[in-house]
C-alpha atoms as one frame of an Amber mdcrd trajectory, in Angstrom:
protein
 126.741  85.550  84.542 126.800  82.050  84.535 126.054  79.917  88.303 129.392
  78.428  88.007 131.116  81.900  88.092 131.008  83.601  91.510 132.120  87.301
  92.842 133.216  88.074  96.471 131.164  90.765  98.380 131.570  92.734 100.723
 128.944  94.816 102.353 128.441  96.421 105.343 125.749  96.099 107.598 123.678
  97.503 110.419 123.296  95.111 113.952 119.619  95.386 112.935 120.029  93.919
 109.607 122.509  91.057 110.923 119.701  90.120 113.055 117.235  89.878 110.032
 119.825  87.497 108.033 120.412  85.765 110.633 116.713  84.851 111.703 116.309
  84.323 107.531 119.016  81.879 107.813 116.971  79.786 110.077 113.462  80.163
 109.089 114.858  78.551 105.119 117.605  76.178 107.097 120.373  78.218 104.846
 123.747  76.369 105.449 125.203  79.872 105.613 124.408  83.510 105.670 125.145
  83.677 101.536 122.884  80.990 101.119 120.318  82.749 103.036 121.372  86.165
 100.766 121.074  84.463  97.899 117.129  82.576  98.640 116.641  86.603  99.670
 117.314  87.671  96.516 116.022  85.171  94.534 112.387  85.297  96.422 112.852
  89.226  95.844 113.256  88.729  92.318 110.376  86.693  92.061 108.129  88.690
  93.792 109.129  91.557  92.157 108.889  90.405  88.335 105.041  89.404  89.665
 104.287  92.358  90.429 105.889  94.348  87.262 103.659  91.604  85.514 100.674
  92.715  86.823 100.424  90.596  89.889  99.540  91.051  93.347 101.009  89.236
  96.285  98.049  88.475  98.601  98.802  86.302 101.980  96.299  84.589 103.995
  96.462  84.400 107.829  95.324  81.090 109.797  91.519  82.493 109.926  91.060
  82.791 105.851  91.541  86.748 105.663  93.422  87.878 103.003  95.534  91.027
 102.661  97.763  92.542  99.662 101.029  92.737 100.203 103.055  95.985  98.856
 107.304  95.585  98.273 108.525  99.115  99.639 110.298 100.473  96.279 107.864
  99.831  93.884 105.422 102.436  92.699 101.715 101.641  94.055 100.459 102.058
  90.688 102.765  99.088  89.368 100.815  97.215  91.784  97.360  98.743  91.124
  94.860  96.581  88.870
C-alpha cells in the first residue's frame, strides 16, 4: 500500500490503553494520536524484524548496566543466540 493511500480505523480501546497513547503522544511530540500510532508501529516493526534477524534489543540504564529486552509475542527462542 502505497503512503499516499490511507484507510480509516476504528478501534476500540481500554481507559488504560488511552492513557498509554496518550503519554506516547508526548514523549515523541506526535501532532496527534495517529501520528503517535503510526511511530508505535513503525518502532514495533523495527524492533521486531531485529529480532526475527537474529538480534537482541539490549538497553542501558544511566549507571552502564545493560539488560535484554524481550517483545511479549515473540517466541524466546527467536530471541535466543
Amino acid at each position: 500500500m502505497s503512503d499516499s493511500v490511507t484507510t480509516t480505523l476504528q478501534i476500540r480501546v481500554k481507559e488504560h490503553t488511552l492513557g498509554q497513547l496518550d503519554r506516547l503522544q508526548l514523549m515523541t511530540h506526535a501532532p496527534s494520536r495517529s501520528d503517535a500510532i503510526r511511530r508505535a508501529v513503525e518502532m514495533g516493526d523495527y524492533l521486531i524484524n531485529a529480532i526475527m534477524r537474529g538480534d537482541r534489543i539490549i538497553v542501558e540504564n544511566k549507571r552502564g548496566a545493560q539488560r535484554q529486552i524481550v517483545i511479549p509475542g515473540l517466541n524466546a527462542s527467536d530471541q535466543d543466540e
